[in-house]
N, C-alpha and C positions, 0 to 999 in steps of 0.2 A: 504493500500500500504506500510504504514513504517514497517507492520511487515514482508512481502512477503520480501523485501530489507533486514530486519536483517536476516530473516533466508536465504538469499543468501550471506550474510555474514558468515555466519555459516559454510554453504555446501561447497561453492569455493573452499577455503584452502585445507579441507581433500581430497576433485576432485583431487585438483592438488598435493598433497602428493600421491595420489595413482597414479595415471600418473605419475609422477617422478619416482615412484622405481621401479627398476630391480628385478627378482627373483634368486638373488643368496644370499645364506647367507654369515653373515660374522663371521666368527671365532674366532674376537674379540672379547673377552666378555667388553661389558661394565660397568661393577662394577669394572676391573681392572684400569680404568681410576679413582677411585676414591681410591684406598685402603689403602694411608696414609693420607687421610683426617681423622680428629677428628668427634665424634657422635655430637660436637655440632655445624658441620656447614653439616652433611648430615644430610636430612630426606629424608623419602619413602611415606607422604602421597598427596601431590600435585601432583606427577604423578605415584606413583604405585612404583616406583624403584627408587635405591638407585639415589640419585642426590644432590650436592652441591647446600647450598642455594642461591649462588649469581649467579648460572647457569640456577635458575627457576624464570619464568614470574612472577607466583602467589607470590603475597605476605606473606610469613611463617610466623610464632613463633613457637618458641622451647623453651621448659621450662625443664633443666634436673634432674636427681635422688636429686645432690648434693642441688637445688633451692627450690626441693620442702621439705627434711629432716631438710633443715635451717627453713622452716618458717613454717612446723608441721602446715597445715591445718587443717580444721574442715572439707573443701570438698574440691576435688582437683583444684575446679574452681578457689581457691582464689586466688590461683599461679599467675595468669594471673593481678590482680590489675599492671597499670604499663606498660603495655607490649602494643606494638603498636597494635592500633585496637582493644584492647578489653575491656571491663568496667566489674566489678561485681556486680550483684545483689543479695542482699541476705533477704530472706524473714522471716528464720527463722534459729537458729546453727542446723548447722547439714544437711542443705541444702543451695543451693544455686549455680546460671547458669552463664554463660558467656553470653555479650551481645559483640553480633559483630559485626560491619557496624549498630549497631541502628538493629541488628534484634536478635531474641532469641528463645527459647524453643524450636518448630518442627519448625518453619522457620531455623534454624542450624541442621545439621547432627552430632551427637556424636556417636561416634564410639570406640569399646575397641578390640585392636587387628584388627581392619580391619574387625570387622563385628558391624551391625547395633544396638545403645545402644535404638535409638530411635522406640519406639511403637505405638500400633492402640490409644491407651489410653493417648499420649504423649503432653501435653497441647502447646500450640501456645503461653505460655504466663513464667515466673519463674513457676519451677515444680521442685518436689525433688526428681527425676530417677539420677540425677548426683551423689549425695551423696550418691548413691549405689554402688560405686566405689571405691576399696580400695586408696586409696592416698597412702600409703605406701609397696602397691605393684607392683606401677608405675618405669617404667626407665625411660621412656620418655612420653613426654603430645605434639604432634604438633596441632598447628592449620593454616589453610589455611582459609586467610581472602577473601571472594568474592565467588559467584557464580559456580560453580565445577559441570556444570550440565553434565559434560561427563563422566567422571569414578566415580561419586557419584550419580547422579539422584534425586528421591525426596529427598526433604526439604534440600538440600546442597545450601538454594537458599544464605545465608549470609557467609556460608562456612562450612568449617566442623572442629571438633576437634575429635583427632584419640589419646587414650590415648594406649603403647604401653608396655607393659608387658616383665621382663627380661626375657629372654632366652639363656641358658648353652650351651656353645658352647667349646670344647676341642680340643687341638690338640696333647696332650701326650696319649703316649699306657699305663703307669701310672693313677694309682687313684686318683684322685685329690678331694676334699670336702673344702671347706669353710661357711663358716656361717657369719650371722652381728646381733647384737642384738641392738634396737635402745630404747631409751627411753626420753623422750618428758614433761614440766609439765610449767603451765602457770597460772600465779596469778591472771589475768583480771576474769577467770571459776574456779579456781583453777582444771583445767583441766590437765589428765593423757592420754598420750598415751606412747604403749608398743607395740613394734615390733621386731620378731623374724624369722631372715630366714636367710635359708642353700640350698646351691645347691652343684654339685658334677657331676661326671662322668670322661669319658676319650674317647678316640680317637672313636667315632660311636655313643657315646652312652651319656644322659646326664640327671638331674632334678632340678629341681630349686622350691622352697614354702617357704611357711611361714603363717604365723599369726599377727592379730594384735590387740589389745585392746583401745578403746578411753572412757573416763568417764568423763564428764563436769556438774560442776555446773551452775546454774545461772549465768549468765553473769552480770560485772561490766560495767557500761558508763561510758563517760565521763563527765558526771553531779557527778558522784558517787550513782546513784540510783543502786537500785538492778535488775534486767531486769527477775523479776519471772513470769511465767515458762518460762525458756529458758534453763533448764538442759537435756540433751540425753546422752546415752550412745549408741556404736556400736560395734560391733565384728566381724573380716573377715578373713576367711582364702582363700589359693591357690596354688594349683599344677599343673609343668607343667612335659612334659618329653618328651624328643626327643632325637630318637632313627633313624642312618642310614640303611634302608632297603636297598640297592644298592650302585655302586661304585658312581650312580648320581642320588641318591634319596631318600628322607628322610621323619621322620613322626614323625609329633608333637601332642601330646594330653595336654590337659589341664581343670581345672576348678576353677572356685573361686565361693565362695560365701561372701556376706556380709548382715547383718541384723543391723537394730536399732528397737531394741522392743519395745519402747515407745519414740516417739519424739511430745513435745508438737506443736503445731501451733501459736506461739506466737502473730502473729497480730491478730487474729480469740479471743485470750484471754485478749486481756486488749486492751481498750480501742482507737482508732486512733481519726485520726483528721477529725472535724465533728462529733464525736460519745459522746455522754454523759456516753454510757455503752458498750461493749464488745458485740460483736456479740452470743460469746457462752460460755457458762459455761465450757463444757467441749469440747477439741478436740485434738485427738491424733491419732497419724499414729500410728497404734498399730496394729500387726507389719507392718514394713517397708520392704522389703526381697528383693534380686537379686541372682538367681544362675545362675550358666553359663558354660557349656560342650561345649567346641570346638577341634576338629580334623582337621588337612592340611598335606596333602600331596602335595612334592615339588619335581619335575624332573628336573634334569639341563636336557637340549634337544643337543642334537648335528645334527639335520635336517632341511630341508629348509624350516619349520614350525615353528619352535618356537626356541627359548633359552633358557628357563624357563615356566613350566608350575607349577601353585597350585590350588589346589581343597581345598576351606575352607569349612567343614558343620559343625553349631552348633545351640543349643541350649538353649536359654535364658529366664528365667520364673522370671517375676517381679510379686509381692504380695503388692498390696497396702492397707491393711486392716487398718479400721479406727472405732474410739468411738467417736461419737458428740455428743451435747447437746447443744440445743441452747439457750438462756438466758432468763430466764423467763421462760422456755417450762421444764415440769417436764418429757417430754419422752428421755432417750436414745436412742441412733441408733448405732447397730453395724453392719459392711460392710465387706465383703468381693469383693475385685478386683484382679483380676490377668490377665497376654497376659502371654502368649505361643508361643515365638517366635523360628520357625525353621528358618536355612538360609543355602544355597547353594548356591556358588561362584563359577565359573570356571574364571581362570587367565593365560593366554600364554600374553607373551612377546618377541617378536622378536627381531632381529637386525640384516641389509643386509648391502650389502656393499659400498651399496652409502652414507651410514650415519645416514639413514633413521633409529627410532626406530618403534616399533609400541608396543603398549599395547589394549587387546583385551580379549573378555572375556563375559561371563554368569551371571546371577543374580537368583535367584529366593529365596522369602519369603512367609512365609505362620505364620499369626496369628490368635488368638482365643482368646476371651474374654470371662473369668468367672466372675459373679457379683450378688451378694445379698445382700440383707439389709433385718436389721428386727431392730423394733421398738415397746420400751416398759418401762414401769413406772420404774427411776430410784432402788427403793426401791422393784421390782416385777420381780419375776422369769421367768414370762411371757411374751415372745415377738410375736411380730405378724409378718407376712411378707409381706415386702411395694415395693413400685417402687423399682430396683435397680437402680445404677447411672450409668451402662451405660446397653445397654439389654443382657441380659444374651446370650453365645452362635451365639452374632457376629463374623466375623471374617474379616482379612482385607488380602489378596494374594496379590501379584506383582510378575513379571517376567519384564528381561530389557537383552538387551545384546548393546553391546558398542564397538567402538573402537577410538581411540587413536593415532596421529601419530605425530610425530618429524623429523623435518628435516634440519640439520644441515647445512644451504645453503652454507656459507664461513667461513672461520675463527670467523669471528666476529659478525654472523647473522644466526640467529636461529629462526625458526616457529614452532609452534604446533597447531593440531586441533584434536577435536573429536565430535562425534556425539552419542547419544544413545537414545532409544527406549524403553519407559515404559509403561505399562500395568498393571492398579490393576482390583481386582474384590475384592471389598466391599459387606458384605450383613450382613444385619442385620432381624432380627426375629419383628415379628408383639408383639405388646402392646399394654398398652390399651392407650398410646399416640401418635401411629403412625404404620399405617399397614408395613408389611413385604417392605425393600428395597432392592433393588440390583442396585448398581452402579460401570459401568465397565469405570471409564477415562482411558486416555492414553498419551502420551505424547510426542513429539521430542523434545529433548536438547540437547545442544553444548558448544562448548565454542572455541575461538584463543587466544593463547599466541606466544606475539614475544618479542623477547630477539635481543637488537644489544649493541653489546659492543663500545663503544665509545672512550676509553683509556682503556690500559689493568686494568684491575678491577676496571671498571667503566663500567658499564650496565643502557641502558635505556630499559624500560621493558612496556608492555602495556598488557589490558588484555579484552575479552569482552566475557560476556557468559550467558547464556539464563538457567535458575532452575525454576523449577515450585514444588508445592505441592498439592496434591490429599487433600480434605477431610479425616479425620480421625474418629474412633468411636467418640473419644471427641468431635471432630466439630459437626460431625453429630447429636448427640445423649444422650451426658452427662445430667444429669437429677438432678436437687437436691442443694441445697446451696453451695454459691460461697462467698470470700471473699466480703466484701464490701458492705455487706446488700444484697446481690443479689441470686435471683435463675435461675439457669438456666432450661433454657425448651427447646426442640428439635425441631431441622431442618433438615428433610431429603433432603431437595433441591440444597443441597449448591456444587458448581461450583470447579474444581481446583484453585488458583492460583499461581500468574506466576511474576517473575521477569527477568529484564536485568539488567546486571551488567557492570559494564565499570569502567576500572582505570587506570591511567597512573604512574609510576614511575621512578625514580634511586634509583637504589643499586651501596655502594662501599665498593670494600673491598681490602686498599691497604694500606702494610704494617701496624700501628700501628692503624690507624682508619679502623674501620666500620660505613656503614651508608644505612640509607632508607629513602626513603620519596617517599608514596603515594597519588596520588590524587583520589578518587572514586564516583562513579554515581551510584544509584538504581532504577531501573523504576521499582514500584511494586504496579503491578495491579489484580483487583478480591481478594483485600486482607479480609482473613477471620478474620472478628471483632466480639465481641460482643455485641449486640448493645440493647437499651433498648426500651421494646413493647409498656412502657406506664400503664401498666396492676403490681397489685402489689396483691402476696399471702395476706391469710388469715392472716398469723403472718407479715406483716408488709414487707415481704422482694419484691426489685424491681427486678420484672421479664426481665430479659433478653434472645436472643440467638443467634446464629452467623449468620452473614448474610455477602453474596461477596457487599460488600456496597461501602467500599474505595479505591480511587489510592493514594500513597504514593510515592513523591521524597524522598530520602535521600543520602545526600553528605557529605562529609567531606574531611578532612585530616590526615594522620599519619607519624610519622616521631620518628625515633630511633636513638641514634648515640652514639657509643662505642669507646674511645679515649684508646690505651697505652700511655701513657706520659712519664712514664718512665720502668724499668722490675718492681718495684715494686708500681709503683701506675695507677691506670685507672681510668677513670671516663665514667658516661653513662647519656642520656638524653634520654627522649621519651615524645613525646607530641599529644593530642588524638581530635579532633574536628570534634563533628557531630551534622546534624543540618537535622530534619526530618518536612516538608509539604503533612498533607495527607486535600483531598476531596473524598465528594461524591455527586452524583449529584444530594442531594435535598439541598445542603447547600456551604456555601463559604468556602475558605481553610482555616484551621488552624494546630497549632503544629501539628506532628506524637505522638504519647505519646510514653512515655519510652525509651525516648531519650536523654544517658549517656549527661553530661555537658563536656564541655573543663575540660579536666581531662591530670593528666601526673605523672611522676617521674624523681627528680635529685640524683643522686649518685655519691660517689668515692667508690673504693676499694683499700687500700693500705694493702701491704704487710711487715712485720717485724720480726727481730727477727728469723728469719728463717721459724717459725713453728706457726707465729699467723698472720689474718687476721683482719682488721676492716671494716665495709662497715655502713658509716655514711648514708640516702636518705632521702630526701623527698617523699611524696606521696599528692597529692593535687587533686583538683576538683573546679571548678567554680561552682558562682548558678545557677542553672536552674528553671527559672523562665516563660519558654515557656511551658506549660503545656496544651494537649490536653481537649478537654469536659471530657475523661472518668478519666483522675490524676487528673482533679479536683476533682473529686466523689470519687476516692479511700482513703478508708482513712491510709494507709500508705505513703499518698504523703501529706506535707504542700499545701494546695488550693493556699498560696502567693507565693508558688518555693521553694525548697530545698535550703539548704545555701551553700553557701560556702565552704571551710574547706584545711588545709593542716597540715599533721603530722609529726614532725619529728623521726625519727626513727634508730637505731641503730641496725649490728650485729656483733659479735665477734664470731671469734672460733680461736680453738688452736690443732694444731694438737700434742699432747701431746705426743704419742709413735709413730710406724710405727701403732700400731694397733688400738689406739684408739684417737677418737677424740671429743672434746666441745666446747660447743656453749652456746652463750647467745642472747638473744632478748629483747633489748629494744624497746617496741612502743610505741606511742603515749604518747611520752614525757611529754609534756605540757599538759597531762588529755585531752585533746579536745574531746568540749560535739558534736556529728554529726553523720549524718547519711548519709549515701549513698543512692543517687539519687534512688528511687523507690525499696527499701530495707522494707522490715518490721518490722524491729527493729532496733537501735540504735546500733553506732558503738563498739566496745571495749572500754574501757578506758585505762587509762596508765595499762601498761604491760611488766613484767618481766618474761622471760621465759628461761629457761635452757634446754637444750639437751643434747644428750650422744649419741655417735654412736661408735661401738667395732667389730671391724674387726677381725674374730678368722680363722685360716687353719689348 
């Protein structure tokens, strides 16, 4: 009965939105309502269109060009340490996910440009598909904290992060070009990054790319140990170009690629806790690869159908190719993986004259999984060919279509609902561990948001919404050694799951202060775990594999607040509290695992001197010392709880000419020796870094 009730929760609203609206359009366009707002208080992914942060239900972060070139990532996730609602995990340099409301991997949607980052192959757990993402040929990184199950669908069940790619936009009949040339270098790696990009065009017509270079040593701790192997290098480039077809209609194409040719797996190589020796002698993503082809066409509308219509189709090929060797074992194993992901988006957005918006639209993807492996004596030319790690020539389809509606009741009260419809068809190929499958789920998701403004820029905001996730090849099917001593073995049985989302907040934003604070609820049930048989391989390792075993509460709090105090000095606070109960019904409840600690940041920024900035912060974390059955057994997690830790940290820059500008980074002052809560290796140590950024026309 309680779910029949939520999902009449769900239905009502949009009922009564489309009862409500009249069929005439309205002429207004709504982006003109926003168009001397700044990029860093609109975003476009919480509802599809441009919209002011403090005028949306969902909880945002925005992280922009200027935030992420100050602090010169290793992946773009790291941006996020800090930032309300999100934690980082990072398991090795050169990867590394965002953990959002306590969920992560394919329980999060990540998305580049508004199509789907996340694959059939895409793990439920830290995976390193993000660090396939140029960091430096980002503008903007949003993420939308909570459940998004109507214009996102699968696995948006924690939220989604949409990282948003510049695009050349002209309004002179003149040729215009500029370029930036960046460069990057830090003493913790003695680590090199080199970035070059030029865009150009003029009134119709326009291109924007670049390149980029990353090269890292071994990483220093805060113990002052040497953290070997933890050296990668990466290289990325991307082009876009958009060109106006019509007086109301335009056409973008675009690609990037990014590779790291050899990145070691550093907890797999030395040693964790509980281990006397190293799971493997050797292991390396060798290569690592993402390319990426995308085309949209965009029509402004002038009929009683739409306002705007886009057609997104592209094309996204990840390459997970790996060399293991497990310790003790004298065979190599070399692999090849790769998804194949097509995607096709249809997008109309309306707007009539009662206020009403709508956002509405099409989905469909189509995946394919290649995979082989072959195994043979390090010292021997000869390899044989063995299980692969997932079956070769699976594939995973979906289709969904959705809509969307807004309706701006009075002045100061505003509702949104949507509803959408998903449909995968899974199959995979018979082996000699499990005959041929085909599994067709499906799914209804939703979600309401209400906004009432209480004092002008003062919003109380509320939010509730229902995201599920299908089985993937991985869940299904992954075959072959897992961190931890563990191997995995396949299950074709396994069920979707499904969460509800609920959170309450205020946002304000008036005059010199900003602020947020929300409250949040997860009911997430049929959660796909991996869970252990009992049963252990020949060489020693504990066979596990995923089963709909657990329900998982998790709640917390987050809360951001950004003071002007004066024109030249601000200060900011954010602070992060999440606290995860899962059961299953053979056993009683305990911790959720992987459940970031009270974590946060303190800062100023003052301004001087005309042309130089300082921004003194803290970054901090509580212990966590709540640790499920499976962090006990990981051995990148201390079995007694993670510590503690906060670091002080420093930035400067100077903007030197009109054209060029530097930077320095001091972190982690006081050497502090720590690691981040479910991380696989140890934090940086103290750290000097310098930057350079040159603006040329």
């Amino acid at each position: 009965m309680t779910h029949f009730l939520r999902a009449g929760l769900l239905v009502s609203p949009l009922l009564l939105l489309l009862f409500l609206t009249p069929l005439q359009a309205d002429d207004d366009s709504a982006e003109d309502m926003y168009e001397n707002d700044t990029l860093e208080h609109v975003q476009v992914t919480a509802t599809r269109t441009a919209k002011r942060d403090i005028d949306i239900a969902a909880a945002v972060t925005a992280v922009n060009e200027d935030a992420i070139l100050a602090s010169a990532p290793d992946v773009i996730a790291e941006v996020l340490r800090g930032e309300p609602g999100t934690f980082f995990q990072q398991t090795t340099p050169g990867q590394g996910i965002p953990i959002i409301r306590g969920l992560k991997g394919s329980q999060v949607l990540h998305m580049v440009d508004g199509m789907r980052l996340n694959n059939a192959f895409f793990r439920n757990a830290p995976n390193q598909y993000l660090g396939l993402v140029d960091s430096f040929a980002a503008e903007r990184m949003e993420v939308v904290r909570g459940s998004q199950g109507s214009l996102y669908g699968a696995d948006a069940m924690g939220g989604v992060l949409n990282i948003i790619t510049p695009e050349p936009v002209y309004d002179s009949t003149s040729w215009r070009q500029e370029g930036k040339l960046y460069g990057s270098y830090d003493s913790v790696d003695k680590g090199w990054i080199l970035s070059a990009r030029t865009q150009g065009g003029k009134q119709g017509w326009g291109f924007a790319g670049g390149a980029s270079y990353q090269d890292h040593s071994s990483r220093t701790s805060g113990s002052g140990e040497k953290l070997v192997p933890s050296a990668y290098k990466s290289k990325a480039a991307d082009l876009k170009f958009v060109a106006d077809t019509g007086e109301r209609s335009s056409l973008m194409l675009s690609a990037q690629i990014m590779e790291q040719p050899s990145t070691p797996r550093y907890d797999e190589l030395v040693a964790g806790y509980g281990q006397d020796e190293p799971s493997s002698e050797q292991f390396l993503f060798e290569p690592n690869r993402r390319s990426f082809i995308h085309a949209r066409y965009r029509l402004e509308g002038q009929s009683h159908l739409f306002d705007q219509f886009e057609a997104h189709l592209a094309r996204q090929v990840i390459t997970d190719d790996r060399l293991t060797q497990e310790y003790g074992n004298p065979v190599v194993v070399t692999e090849h993986n790769s998804s194949t992901l097509d995607g096709l988006t249809l997008q109309f957005n309306s707007s009539l004259s009662s206020g009403m918006q709508f956002v509405w639209g099409a989905e469909y993807y189509t995946d394919a999984v290649d995979s082989n492996r072959f195994a043979g004596a390090e010292d021997s030319e000869m390899q044989t060919e063995v299980a692969s790690r997932f079956p070769d020539g699976s594939s995973m389809d979906s289709a969904a279509v959705y809509l969307s509606g807004d309706w701006f009741a009075t002045d100061t009260f505003d509702l949104s609902a949507g509803l959408r419809y998903s449909w995968f068809d899974i199959s995979l190929p018979a082996s000699d561990y499990h005959d041929s499958v085909a599994l067709t789920p499906s799914d209804l998701t939703g979600d309401i948001h209400v906004v009432y403004e209480l004092n002008p820029g003062i919003k109380l905001v509320a939010n509730l919404g229902r995201g599920f996730r299908p089985p993937n090849i991985f869940d299904l099917a992954a075959l072959g050694p897992r961190p931890g001593n563990r191997f995995n073995a396949a299950n074709t049985e396994l069920d979707p799951e499904t969460v509800w989302s609920y959170d309450i907040g205020f946002k304000m934003e008036s005059g010199s202060v900003e602020f947020e604070v929300f409250a949040f609820y997860l009911d997430y049930s049929d959660k796909i775990t991996s869970t252990f048989t009992g049963e252990v391989t020949e060489d020693g390792r504990d066979i596990v594999r995923s089963e709909n075993l657990n329900n998982v509460d998790i709640y917390g709090l987050e809360a951001g607040a950004y003071w002007a105090v004066m024109d030249d000095l601000n200060t900011y606070a954010v602070i992060n509290y999440t606290r995860g109960e899962e059961q299953n019904h053979l056993g009683p409840v305990f911790p959720a695992d992987r459940i970031p600690p009270l974590n946060g940041k303190l800062g100023l920024e003052y301004f001087f001197a005309g042309d130089w900035r300082i921004e003194p912060y803290l970054l901090f974390a509580d212990e966590q010392d709540r640790l499920s059955p499976r962090d006990v057994r990981d051995p990148r997690i201390n079995p007694n709880g993670t510590a503690g830790w906060g670091t002080l940290n420093l930035l400067l820059d100077w903007q030197a000419t009109a054209s060029m500008q530097l930077g320095l980074r001091l972190e982690n002052l006081a050497d502090k020796s720590y690691r981040e809560h479910a991380s696989g290796i140890d934090a940086p140590g103290r750290n000097v870094g310098v930057w350079l950024n040159y603006n040329f026309k």
